[in-house]
C-alpha positions as CSV (number, residue, x, y, z in Angstrom):
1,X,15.4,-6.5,-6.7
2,X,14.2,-3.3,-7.6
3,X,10.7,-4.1,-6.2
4,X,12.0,-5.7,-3.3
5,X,13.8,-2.0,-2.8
6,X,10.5,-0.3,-3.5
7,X,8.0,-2.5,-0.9
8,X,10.7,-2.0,1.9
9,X,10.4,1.8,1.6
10,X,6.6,1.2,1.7
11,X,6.8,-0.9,4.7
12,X,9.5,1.3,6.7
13,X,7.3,4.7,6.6
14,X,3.7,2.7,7.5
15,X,5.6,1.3,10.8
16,X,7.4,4.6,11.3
17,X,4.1,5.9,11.7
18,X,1.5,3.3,12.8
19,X,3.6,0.5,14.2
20,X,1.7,-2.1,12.9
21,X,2.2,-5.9,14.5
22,X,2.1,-7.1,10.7
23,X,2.1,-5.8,7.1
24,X,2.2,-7.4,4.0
25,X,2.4,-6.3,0.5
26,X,1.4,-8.3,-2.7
27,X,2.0,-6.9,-6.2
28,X,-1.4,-7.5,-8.6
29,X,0.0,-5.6,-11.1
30,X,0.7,-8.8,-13.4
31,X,-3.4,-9.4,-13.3
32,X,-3.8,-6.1,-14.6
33,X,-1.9,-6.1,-17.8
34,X,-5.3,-6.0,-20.3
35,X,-6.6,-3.1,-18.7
36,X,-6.5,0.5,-20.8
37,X,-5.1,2.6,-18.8
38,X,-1.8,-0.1,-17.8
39,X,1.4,1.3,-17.0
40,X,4.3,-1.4,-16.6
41,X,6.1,1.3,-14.6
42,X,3.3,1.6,-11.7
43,X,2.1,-1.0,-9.1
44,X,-1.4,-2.5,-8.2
45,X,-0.9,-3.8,-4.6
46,X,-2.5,-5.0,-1.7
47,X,-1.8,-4.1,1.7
48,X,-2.8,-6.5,4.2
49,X,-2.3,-4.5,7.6
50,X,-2.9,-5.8,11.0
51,X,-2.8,-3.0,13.6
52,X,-5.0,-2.0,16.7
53,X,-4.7,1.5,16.3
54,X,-6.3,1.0,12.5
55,X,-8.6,-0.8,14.1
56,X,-10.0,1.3,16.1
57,X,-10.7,3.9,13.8
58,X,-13.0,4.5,11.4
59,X,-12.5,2.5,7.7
60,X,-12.6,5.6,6.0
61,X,-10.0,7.6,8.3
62,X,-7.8,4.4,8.8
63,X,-7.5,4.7,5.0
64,X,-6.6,8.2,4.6
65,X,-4.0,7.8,6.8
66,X,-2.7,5.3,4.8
67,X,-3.2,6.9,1.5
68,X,-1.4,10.5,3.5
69,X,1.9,8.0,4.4
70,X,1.6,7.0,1.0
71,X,0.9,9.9,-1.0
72,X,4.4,10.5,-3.0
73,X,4.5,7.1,-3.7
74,X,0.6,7.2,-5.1
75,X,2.1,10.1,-7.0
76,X,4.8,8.4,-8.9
77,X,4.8,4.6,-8.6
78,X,1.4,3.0,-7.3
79,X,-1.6,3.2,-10.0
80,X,-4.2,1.2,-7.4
81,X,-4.1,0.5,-3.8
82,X,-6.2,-2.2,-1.8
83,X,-6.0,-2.2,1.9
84,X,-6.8,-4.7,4.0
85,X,-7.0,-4.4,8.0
86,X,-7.3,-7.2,10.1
């Protein structure tokens, strides 16, 4: 529930800000468990984002935008982030 809490905020400030037709987030954290550095209190997700306007820009700057929306939760809760744009 907790998670479901978490990806909902996630969700809510990229369409505040991009209004993207679609967005979907999928926790890999479980498939990162051996690694050294794992913290059970951070995520590895996936965003799979379809949008025009990300699009249309450049991978790199479609990505820091992203990552700027993003940037107090990369702070405190997300230890890797995948993006996707279709």
């Amino acid at each position: 529930m907790q998670n479901e809490i978490f990806f909902r905020k996630i969700r809510d400030k990229i369409k505040k800000e991009l209004n993207p037709e679609h967005i979907s987030i999928i926790d890999n954290s479980d498939l990162h468990f051996k690694h050294k550095f794992f913290d059970p209190k951070k995520f590895h997700l996936k965003l799979e984002i379809k949008s025009k306007k990300l699009k249309s820009m450049k991978k790199i700057d479609a990505h820091k935008a992203i990552f700027s929306i993003l940037k107090d939760e990369l702070n405190t809760s997300i230890h890797a982030l995948e993006i996707e744009i279709k």
